[in-house]
N, C-alpha and C positions, 0 to 999 in steps of 0.2 A: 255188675249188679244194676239194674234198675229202679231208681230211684223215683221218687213224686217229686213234681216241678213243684213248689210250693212257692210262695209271693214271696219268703225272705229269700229264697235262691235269686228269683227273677230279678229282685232288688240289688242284691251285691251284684250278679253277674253285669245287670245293668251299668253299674256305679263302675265294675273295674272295665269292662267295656269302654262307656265314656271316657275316664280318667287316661285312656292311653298310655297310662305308664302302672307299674308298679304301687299299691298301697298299704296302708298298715293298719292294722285293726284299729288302733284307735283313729285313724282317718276316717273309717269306714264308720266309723261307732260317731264319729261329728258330721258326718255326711246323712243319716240315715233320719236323725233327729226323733229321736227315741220309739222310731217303729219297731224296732226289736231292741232285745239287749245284749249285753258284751258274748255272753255265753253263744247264745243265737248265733250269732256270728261269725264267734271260733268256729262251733260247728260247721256251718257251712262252707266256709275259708275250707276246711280241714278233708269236707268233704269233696271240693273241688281238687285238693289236691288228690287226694285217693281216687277217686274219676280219672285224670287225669287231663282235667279242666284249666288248671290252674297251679303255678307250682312256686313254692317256697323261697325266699331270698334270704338268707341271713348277713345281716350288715356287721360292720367292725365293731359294731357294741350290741353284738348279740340279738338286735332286735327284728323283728320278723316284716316280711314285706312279702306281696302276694300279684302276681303277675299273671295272667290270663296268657294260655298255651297258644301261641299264634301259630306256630313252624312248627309241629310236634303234629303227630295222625295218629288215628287207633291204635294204630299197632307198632307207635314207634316214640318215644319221649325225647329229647336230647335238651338237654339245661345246662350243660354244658358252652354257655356263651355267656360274655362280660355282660356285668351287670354294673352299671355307674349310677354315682348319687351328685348328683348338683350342689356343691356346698354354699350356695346364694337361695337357691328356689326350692332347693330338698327335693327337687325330681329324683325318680329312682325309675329309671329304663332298662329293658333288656335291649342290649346292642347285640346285633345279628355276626358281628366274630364269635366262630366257635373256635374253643380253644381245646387241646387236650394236650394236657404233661407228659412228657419220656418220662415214666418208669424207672427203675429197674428191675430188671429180667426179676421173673418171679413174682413182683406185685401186679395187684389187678386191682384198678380204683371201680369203685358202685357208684361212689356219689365225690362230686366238685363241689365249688363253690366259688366264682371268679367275683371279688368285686373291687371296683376304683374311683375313688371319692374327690371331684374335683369341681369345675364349672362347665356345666351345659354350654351348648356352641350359642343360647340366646343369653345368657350372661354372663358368659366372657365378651363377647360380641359390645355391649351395654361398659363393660368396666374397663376399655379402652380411652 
């Protein structure tokens, strides 16, 4: 579907652009400084992922995180790779191992979700 580039698209897609990693609504919602509001937002978060612009992180406490499709094409998605959170800096990165589970025979996974919570290689680096 074809959608209207509108200035709150232009703005998040900018912000997760820039940020290079991973962000979460309410990051995007202190970053924005009340050019639009929470809902604004959702939406557009929501609708990048529907696009297939942008795609969903759920962290160990349920909370949502939103990643710009870098390795994905038209006609091909794969989210299927770890995703780590910094427990110093709260970075949240798509790291490029893709991973997929053995099964067993007769299951067939839709959707993963890989994540592991530790320190980025700049603040481990630092807490030496």
């Amino acid at each position: 579907m074809n959608r209207r580039n509108t200035p709150s698209k232009q703005l998040v897609f900018q912000l997760l652009e820039k940020s290079g990693s991973a962000l979460s609504q309410d990051v995007l919602e202190k970053k924005v400084k009340g050019k639009m509001d929470r809902v604004t937002i959702y939406r557009v978060l929501n609708r990048f992922c529907e696009d297939g612009i942008a795609h969903k992180i759920v962290s160990e406490e349920g909370k949502f995180y939103y990643a710009l499709c870098r390795s994905c094409t038209e006609d091909h998605h794969s989210h299927e790779h770890l995703h780590f959170r910094c427990l110093q800096c709260q970075k949240v990165e798509c790291l490029t191992h893709n991973l997929r589970p053995k099964l067993p025979d007769g299951y067939q996974a839709l959707i993963s979700n890989y994540w592991v919570s530790g320190y980025c290689k700049d603040c481990a680096k630092h807490m030496k």
